[in-house]
Gaussian input, Z-matrix of N, CA and C with variables (Angstrom, degrees):
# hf/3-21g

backbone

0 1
 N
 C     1     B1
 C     2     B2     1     A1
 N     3     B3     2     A2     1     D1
 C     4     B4     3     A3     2     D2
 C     5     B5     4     A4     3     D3
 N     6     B6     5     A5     4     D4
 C     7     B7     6     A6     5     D5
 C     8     B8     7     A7     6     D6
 N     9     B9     8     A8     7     D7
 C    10    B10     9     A9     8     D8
 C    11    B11    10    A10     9     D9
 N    12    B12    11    A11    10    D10
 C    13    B13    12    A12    11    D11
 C    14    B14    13    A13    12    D12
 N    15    B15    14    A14    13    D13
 C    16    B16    15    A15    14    D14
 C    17    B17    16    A16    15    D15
 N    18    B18    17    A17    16    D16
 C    19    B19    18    A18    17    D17
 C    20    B20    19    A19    18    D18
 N    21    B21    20    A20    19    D19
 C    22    B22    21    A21    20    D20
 C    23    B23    22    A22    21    D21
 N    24    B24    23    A23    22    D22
 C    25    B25    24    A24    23    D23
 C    26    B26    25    A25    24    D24
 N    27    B27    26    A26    25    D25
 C    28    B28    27    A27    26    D26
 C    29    B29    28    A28    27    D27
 N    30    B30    29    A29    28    D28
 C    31    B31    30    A30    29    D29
 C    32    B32    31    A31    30    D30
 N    33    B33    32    A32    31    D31
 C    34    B34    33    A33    32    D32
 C    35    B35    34    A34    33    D33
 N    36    B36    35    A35    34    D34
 C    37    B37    36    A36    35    D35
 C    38    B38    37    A37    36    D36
 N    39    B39    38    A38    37    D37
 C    40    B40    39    A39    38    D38
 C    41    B41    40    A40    39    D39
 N    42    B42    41    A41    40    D40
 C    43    B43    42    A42    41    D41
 C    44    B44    43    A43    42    D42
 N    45    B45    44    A44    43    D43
 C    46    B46    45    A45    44    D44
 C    47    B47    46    A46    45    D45
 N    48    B48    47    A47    46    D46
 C    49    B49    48    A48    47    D47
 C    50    B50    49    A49    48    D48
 N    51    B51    50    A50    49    D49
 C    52    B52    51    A51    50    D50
 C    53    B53    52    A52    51    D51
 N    54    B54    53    A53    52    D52
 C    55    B55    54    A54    53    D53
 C    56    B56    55    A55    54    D54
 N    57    B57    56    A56    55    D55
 C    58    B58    57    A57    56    D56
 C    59    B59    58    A58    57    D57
 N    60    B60    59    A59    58    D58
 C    61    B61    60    A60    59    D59
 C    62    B62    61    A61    60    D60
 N    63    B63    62    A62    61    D61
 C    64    B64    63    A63    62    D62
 C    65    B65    64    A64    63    D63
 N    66    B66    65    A65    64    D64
 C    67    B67    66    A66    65    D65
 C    68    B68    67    A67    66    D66
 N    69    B69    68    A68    67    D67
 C    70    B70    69    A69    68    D68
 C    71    B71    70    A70    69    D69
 N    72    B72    71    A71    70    D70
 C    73    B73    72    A72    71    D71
 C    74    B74    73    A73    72    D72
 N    75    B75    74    A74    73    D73
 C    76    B76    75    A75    74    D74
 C    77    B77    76    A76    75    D75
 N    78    B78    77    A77    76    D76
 C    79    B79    78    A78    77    D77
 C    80    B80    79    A79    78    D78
 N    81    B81    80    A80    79    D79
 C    82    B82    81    A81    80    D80
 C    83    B83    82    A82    81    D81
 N    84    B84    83    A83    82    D82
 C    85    B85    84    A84    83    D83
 C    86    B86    85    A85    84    D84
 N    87    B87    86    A86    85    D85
 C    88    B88    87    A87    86    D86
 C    89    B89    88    A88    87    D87
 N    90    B90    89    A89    88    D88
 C    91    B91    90    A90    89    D89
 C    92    B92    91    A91    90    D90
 N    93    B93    92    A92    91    D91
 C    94    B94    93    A93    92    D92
 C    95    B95    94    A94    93    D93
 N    96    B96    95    A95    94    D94
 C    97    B97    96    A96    95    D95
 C    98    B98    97    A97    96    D96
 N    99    B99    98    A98    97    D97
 C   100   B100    99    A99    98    D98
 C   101   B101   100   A100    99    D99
 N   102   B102   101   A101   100   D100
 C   103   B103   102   A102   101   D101
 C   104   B104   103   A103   102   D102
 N   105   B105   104   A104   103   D103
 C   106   B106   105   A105   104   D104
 C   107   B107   106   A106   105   D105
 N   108   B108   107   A107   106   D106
 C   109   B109   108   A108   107   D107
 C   110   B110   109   A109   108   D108
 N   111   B111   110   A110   109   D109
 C   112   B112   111   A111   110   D110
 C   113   B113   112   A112   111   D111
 N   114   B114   113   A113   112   D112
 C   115   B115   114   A114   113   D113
 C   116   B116   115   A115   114   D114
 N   117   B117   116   A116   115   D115
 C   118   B118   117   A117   116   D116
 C   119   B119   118   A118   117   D117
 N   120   B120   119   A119   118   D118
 C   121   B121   120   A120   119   D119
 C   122   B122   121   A121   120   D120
 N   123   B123   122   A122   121   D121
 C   124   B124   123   A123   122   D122
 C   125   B125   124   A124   123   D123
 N   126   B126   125   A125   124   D124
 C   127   B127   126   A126   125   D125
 C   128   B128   127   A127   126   D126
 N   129   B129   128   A128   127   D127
 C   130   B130   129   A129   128   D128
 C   131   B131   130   A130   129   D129
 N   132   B132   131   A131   130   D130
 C   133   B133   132   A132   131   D131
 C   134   B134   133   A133   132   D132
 N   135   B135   134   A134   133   D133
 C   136   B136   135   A135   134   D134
 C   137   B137   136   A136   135   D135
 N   138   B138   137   A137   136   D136
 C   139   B139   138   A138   137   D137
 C   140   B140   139   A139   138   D138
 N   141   B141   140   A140   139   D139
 C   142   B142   141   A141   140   D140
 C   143   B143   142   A142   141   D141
 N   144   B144   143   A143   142   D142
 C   145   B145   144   A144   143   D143
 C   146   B146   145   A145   144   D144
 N   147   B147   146   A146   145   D145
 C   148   B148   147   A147   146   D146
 C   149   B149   148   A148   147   D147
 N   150   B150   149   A149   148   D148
 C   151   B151   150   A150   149   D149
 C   152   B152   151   A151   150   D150
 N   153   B153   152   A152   151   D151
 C   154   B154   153   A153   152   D152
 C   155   B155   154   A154   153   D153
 N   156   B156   155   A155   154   D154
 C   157   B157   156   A156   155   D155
 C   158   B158   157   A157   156   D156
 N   159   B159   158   A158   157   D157
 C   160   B160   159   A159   158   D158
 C   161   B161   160   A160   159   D159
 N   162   B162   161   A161   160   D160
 C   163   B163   162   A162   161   D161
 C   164   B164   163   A163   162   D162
 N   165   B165   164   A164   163   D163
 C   166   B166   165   A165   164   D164
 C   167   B167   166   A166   165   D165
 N   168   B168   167   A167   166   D166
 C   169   B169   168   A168   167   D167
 C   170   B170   169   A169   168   D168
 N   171   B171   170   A170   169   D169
 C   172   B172   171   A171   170   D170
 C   173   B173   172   A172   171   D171
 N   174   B174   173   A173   172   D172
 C   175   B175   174   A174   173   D173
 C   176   B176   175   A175   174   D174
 N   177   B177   176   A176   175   D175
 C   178   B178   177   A177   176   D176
 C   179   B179   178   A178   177   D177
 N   180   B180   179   A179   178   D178
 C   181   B181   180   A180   179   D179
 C   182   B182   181   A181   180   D180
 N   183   B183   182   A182   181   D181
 C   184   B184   183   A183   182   D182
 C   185   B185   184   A184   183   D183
 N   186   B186   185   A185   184   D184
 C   187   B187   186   A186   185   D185
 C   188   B188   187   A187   186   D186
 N   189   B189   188   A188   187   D187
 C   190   B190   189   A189   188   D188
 C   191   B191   190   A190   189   D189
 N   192   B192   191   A191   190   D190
 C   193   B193   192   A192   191   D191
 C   194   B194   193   A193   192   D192
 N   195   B195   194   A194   193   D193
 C   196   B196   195   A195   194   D194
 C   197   B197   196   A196   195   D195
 N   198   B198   197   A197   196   D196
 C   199   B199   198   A198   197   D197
 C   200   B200   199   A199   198   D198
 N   201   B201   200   A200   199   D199
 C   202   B202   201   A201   200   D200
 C   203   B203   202   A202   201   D201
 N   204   B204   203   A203   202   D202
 C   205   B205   204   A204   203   D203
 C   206   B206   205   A205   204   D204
 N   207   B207   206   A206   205   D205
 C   208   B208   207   A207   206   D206
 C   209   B209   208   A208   207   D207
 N   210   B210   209   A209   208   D208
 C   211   B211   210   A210   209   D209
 C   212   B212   211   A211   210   D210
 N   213   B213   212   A212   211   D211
 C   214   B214   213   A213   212   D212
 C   215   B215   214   A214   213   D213
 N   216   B216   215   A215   214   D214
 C   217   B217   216   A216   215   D215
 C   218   B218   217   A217   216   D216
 N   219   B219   218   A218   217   D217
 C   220   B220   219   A219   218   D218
 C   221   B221   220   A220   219   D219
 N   222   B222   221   A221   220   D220
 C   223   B223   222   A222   221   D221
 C   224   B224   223   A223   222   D222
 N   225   B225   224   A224   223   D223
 C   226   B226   225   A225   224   D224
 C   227   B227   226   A226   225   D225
 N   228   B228   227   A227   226   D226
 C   229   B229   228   A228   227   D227
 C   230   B230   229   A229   228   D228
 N   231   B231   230   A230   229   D229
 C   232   B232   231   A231   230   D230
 C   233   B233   232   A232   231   D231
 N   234   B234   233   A233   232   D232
 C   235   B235   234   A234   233   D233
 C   236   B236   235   A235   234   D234
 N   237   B237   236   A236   235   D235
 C   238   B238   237   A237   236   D236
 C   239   B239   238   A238   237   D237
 N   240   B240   239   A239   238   D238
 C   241   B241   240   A240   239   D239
 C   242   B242   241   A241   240   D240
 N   243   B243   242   A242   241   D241
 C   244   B244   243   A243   242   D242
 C   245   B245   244   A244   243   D243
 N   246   B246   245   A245   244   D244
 C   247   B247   246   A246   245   D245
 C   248   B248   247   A247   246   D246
 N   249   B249   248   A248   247   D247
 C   250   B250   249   A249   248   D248
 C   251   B251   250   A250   249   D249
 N   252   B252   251   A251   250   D250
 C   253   B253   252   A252   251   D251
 C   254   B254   253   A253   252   D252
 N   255   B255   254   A254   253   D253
 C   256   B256   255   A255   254   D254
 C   257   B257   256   A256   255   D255
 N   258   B258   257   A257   256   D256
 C   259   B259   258   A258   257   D257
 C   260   B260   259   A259   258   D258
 N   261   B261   260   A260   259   D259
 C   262   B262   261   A261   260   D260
 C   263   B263   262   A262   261   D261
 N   264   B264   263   A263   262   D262
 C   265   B265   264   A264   263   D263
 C   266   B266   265   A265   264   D264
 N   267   B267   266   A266   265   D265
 C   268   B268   267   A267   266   D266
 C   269   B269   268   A268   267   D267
 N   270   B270   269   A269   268   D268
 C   271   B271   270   A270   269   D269
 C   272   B272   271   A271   270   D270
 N   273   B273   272   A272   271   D271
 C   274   B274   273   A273   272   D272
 C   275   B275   274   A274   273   D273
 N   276   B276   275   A275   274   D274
 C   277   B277   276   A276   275   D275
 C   278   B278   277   A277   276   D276
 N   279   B279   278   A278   277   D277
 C   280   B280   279   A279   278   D278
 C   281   B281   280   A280   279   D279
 N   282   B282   281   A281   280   D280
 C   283   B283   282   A282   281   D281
 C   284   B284   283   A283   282   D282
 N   285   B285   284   A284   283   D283
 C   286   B286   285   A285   284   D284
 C   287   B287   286   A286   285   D285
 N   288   B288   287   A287   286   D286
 C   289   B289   288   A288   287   D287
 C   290   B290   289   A289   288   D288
 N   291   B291   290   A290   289   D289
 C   292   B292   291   A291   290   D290
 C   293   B293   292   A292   291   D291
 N   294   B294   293   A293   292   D292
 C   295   B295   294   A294   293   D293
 C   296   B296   295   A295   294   D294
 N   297   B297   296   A296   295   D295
 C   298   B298   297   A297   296   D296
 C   299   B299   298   A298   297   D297
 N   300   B300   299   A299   298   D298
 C   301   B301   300   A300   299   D299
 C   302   B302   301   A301   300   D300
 N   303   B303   302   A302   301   D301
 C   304   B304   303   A303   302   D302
 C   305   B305   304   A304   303   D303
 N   306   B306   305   A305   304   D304
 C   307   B307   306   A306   305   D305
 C   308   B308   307   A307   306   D306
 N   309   B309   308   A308   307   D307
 C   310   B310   309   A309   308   D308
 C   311   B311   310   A310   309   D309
 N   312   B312   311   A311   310   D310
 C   313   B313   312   A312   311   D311
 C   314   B314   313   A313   312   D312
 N   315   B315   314   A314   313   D313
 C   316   B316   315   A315   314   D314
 C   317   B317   316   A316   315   D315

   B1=1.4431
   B2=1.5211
   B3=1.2519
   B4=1.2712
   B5=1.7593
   B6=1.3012
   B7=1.5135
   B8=1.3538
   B9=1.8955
   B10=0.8298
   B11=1.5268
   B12=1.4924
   B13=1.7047
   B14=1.0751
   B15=1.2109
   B16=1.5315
   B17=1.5338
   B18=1.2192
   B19=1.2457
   B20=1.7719
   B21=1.2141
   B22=1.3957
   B23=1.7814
   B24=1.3888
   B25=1.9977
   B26=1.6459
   B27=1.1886
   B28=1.5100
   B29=1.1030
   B30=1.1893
   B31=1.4618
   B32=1.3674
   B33=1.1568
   B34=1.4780
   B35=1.2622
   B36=1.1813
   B37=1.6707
   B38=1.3412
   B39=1.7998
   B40=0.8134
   B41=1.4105
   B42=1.6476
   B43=1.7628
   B44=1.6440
   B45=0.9452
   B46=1.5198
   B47=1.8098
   B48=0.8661
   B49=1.7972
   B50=1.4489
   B51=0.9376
   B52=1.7288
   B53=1.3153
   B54=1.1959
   B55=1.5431
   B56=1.5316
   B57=1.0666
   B58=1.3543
   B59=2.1968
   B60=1.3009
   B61=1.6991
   B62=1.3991
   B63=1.6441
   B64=2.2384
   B65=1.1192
   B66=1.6876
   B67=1.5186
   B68=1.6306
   B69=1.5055
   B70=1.2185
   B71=1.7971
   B72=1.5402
   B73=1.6511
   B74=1.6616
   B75=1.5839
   B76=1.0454
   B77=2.3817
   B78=1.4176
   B79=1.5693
   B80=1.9298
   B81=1.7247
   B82=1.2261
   B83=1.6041
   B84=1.5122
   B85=1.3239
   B86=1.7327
   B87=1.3643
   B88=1.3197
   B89=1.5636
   B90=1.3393
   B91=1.8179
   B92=1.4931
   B93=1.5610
   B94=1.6818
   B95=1.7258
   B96=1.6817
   B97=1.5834
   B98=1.8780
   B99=1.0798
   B100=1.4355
   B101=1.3945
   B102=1.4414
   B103=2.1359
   B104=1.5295
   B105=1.4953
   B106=1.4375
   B107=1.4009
   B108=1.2893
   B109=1.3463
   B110=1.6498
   B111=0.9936
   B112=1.0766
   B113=1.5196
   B114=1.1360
   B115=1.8383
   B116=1.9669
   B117=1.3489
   B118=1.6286
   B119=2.1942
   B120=1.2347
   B121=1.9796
   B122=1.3900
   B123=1.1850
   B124=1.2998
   B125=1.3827
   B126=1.4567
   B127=1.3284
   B128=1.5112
   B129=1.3454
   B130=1.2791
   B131=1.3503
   B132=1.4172
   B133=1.5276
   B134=1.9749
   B135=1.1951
   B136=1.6292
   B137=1.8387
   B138=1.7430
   B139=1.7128
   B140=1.6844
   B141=1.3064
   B142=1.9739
   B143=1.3104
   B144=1.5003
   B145=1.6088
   B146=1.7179
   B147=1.5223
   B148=1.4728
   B149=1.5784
   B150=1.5813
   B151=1.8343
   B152=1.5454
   B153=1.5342
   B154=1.5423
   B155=1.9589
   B156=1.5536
   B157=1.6522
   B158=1.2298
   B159=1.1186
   B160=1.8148
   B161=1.7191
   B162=1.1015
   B163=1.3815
   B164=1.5306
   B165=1.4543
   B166=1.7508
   B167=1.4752
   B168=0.9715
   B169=1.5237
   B170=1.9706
   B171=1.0845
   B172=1.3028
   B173=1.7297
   B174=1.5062
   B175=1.7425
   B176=1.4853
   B177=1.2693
   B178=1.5394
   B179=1.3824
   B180=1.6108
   B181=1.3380
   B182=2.0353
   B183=1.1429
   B184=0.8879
   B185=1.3594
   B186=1.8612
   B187=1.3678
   B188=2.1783
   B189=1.1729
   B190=1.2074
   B191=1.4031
   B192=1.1057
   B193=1.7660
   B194=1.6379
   B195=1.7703
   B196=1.2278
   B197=1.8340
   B198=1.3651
   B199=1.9844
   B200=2.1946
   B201=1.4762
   B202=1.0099
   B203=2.1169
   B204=1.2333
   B205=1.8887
   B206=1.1269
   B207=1.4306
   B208=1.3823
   B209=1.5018
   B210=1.2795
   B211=1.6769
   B212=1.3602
   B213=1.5764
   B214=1.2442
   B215=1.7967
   B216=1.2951
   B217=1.7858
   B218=1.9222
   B219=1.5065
   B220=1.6098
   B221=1.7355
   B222=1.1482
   B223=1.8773
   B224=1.7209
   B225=1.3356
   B226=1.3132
   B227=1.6707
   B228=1.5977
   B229=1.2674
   B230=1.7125
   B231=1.5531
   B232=2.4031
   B233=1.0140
   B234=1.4846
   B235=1.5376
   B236=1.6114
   B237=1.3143
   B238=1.5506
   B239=1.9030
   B240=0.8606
   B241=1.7235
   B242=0.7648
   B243=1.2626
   B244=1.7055
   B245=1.7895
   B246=1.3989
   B247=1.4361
   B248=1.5708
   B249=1.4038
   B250=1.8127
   B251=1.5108
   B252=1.3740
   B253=1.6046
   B254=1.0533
   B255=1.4210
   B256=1.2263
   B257=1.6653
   B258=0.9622
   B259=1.4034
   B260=1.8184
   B261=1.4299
   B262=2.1299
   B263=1.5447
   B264=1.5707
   B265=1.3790
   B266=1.8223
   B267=1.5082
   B268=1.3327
   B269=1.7387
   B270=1.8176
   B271=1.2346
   B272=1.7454
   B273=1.3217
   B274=1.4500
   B275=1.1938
   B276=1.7858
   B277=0.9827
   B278=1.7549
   B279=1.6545
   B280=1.8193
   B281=1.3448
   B282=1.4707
   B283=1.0395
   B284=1.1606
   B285=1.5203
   B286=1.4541
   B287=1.4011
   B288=0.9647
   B289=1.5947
   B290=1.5440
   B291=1.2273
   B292=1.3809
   B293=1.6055
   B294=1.5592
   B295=1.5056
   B296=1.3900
   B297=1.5813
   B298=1.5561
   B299=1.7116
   B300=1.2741
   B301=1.2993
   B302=1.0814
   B303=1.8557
   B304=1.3667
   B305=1.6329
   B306=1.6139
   B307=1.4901
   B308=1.6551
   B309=1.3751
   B310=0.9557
   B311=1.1732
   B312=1.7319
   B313=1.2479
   B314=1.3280
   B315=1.5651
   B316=1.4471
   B317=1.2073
   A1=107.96
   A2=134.12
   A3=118.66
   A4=86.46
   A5=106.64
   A6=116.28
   A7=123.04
   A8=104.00
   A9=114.48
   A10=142.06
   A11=104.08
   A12=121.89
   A13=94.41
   A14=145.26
   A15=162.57
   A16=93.66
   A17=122.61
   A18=136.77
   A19=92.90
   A20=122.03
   A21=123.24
   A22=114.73
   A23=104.47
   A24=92.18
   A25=114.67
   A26=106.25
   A27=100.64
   A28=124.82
   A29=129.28
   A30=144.20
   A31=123.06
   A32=118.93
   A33=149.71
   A34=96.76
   A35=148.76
   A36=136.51
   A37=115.06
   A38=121.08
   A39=124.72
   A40=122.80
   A41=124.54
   A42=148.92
   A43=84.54
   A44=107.76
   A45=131.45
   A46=119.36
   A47=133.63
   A48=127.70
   A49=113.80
   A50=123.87
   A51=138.77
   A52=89.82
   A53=125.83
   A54=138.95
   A55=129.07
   A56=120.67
   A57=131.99
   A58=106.36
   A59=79.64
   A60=87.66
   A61=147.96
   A62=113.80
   A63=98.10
   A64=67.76
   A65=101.60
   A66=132.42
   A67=130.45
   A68=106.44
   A69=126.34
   A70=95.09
   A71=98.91
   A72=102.13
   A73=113.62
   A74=109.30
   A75=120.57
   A76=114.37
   A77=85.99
   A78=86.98
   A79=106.04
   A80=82.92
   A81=85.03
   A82=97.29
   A83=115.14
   A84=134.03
   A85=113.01
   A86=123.96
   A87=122.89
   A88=105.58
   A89=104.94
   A90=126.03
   A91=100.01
   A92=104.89
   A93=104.68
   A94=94.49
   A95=111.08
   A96=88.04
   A97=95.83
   A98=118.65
   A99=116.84
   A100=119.09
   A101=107.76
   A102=131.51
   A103=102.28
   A104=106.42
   A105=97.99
   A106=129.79
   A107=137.32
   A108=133.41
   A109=105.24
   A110=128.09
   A111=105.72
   A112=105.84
   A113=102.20
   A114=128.36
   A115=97.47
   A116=88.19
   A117=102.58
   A118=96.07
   A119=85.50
   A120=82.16
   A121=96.37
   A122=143.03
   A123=144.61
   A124=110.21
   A125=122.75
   A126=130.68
   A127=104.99
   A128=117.05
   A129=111.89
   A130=132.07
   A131=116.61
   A132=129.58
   A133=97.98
   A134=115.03
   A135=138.85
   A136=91.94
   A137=100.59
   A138=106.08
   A139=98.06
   A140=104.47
   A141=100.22
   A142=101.14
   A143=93.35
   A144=115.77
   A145=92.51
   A146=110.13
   A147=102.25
   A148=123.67
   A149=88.59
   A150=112.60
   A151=106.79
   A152=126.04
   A153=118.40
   A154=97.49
   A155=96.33
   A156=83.09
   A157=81.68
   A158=113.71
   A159=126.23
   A160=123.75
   A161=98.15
   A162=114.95
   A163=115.42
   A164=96.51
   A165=99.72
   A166=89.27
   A167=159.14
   A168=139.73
   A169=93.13
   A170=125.89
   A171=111.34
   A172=111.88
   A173=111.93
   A174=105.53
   A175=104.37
   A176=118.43
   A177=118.11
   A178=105.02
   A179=130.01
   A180=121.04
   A181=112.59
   A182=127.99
   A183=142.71
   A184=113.38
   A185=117.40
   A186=116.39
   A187=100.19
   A188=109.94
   A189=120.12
   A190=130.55
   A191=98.48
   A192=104.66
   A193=113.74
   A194=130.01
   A195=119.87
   A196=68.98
   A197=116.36
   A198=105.75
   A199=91.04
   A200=115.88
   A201=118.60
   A202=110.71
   A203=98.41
   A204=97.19
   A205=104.10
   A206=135.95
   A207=123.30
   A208=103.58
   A209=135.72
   A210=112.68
   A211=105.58
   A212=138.54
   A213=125.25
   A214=81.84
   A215=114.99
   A216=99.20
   A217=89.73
   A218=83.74
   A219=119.28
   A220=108.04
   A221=109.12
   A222=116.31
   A223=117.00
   A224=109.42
   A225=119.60
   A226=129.66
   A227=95.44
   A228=104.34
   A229=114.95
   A230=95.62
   A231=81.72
   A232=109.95
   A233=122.86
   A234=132.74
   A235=101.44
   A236=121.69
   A237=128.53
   A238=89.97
   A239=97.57
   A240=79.54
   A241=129.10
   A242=127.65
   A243=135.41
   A244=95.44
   A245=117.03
   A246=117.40
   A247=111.86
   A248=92.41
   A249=99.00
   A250=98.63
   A251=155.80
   A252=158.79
   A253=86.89
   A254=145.25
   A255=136.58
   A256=111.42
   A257=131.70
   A258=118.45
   A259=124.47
   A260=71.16
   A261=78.19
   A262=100.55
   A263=121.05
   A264=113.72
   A265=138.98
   A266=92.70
   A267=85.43
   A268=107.18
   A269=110.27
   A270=76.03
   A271=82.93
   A272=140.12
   A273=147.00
   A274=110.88
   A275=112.06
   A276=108.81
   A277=100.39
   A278=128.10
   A279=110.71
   A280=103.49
   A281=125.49
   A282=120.79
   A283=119.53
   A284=120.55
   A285=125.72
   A286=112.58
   A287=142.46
   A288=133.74
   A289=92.91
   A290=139.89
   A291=127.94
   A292=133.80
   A293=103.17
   A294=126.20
   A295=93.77
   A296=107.61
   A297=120.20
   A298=119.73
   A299=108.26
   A300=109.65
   A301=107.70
   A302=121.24
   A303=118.47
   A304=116.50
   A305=96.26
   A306=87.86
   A307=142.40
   A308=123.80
   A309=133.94
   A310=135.74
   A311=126.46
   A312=147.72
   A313=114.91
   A314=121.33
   A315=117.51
   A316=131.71
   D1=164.43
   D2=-147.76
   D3=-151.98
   D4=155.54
   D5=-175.19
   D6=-36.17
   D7=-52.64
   D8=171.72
   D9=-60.77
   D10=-9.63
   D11=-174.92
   D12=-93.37
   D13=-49.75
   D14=-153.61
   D15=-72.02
   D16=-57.17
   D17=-170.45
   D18=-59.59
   D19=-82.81
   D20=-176.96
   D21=-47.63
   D22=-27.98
   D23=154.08
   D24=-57.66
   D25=-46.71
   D26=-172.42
   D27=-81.67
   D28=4.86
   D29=148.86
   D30=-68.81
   D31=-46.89
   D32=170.31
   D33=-57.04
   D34=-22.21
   D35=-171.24
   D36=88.77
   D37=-12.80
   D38=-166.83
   D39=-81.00
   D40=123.72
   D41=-122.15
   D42=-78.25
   D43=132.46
   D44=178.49
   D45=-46.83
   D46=122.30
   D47=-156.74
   D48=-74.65
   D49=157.56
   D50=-160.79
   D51=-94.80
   D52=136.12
   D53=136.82
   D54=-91.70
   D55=137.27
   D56=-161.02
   D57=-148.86
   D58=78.84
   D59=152.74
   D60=-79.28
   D61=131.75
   D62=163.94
   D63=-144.22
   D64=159.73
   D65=144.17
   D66=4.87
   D67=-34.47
   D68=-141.03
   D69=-118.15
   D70=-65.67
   D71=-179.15
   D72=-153.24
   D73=141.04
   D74=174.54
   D75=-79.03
   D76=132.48
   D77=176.07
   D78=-140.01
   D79=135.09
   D80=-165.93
   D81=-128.10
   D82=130.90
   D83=-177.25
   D84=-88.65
   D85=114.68
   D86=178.31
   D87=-117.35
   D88=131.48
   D89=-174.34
   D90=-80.84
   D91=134.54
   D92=-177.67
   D93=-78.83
   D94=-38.10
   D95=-163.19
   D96=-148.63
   D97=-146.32
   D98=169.75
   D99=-95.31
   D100=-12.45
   D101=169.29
   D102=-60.85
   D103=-60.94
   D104=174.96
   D105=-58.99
   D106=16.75
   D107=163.09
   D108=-116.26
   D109=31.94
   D110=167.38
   D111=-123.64
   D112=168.12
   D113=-150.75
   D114=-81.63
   D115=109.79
   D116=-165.56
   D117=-111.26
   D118=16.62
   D119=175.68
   D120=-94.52
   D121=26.17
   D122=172.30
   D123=-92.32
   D124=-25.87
   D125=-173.16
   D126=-120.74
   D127=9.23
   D128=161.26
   D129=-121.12
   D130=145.65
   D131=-145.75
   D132=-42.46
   D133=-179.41
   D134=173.11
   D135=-57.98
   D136=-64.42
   D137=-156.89
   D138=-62.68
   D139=-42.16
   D140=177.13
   D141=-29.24
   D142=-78.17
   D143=-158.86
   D144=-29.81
   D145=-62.50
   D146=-166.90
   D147=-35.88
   D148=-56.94
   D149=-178.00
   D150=-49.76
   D151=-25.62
   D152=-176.10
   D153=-84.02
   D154=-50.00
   D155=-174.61
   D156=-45.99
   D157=-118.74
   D158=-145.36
   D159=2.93
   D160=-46.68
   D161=163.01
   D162=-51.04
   D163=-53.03
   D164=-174.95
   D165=-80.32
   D166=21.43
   D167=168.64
   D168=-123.75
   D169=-33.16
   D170=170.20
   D171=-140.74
   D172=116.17
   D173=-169.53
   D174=-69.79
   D175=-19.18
   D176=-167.80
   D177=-86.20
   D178=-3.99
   D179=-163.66
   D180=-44.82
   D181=162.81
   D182=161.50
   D183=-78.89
   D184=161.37
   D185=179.13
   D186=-94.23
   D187=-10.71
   D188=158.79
   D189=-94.24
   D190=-15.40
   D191=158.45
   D192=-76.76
   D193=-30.04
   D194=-139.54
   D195=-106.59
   D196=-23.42
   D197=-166.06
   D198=-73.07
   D199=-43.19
   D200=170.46
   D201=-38.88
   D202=-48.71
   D203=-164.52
   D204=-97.64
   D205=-3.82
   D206=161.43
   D207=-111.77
   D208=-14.36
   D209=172.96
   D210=97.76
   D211=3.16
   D212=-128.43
   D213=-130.83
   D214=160.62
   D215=-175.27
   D216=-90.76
   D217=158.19
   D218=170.55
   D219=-28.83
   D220=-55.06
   D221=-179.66
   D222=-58.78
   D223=-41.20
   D224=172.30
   D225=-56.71
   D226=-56.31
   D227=173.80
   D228=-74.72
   D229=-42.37
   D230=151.70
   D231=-29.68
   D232=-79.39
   D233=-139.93
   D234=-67.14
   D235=-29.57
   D236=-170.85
   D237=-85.12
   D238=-38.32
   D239=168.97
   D240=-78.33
   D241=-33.55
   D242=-171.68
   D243=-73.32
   D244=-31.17
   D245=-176.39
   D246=-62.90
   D247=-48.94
   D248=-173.97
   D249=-73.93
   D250=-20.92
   D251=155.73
   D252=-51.70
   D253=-92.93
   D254=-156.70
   D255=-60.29
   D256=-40.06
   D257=176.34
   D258=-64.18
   D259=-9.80
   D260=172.55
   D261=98.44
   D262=-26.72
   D263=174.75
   D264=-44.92
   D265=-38.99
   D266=165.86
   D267=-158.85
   D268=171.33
   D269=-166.88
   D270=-144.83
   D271=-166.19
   D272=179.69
   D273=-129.02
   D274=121.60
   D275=-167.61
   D276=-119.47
   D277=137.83
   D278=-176.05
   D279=95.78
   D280=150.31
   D281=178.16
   D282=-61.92
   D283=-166.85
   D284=170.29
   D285=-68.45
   D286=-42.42
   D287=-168.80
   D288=-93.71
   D289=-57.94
   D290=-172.94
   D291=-97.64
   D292=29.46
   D293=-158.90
   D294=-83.65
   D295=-170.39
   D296=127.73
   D297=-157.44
   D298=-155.74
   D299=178.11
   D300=-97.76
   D301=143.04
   D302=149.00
   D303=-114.93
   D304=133.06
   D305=159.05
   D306=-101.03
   D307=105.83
   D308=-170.02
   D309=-50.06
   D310=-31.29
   D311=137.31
   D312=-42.17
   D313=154.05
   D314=136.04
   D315=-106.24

């Protein structure tokens, strides 16, 4: 993205971008509009909701750690992820063993 795009977000009203540092790599979150910040766990199921806490309490969780803390089989909690990826809610950033979660919502 280039000075000049950045510049025309902030004209636009559009909410200022998240920074997210480690050691390793900088990640930086940019809002398409003022829609994208608002709180979209209202329309998502009980088990979502679960799958985001967890997430928000550890970004590195595992997809065998989260079937471990909700009880729920292995296929389910896929499909509840693959739902929240496609809804734009959250997304994986790093491989599988040294990744984590981001959440894209607030």
């Amino acid at each position: 993205m280039t000075i000049d795009e950045i510049k025309e977000l902030i004209k636009n009203d559009v909410p200022e971008p998240e920074w997210k540092a480690t050691p390793f790599e900088v990640t930086v979150t940019f809002w398409r509009g003022k829609n994208d910040t608002k709180d979209d766990t209202k329309e998502l199921t009980e088990r979502q909701n679960v799958i985001l806490s967890l997430i928000r309490q550890d970004d590195t969780i595992t997809i065998d750690e989260m079937i471990q803390k909700t009880g729920v089989s292995p296929i389910t909690i896929k499909r509840d992820i693959d739902t929240l990826r496609k809804s734009g809610i959250i997304s994986r950033e790093g491989g599988r063993k040294s990744g984590h979660w981001v959440i894209l919502t607030k």
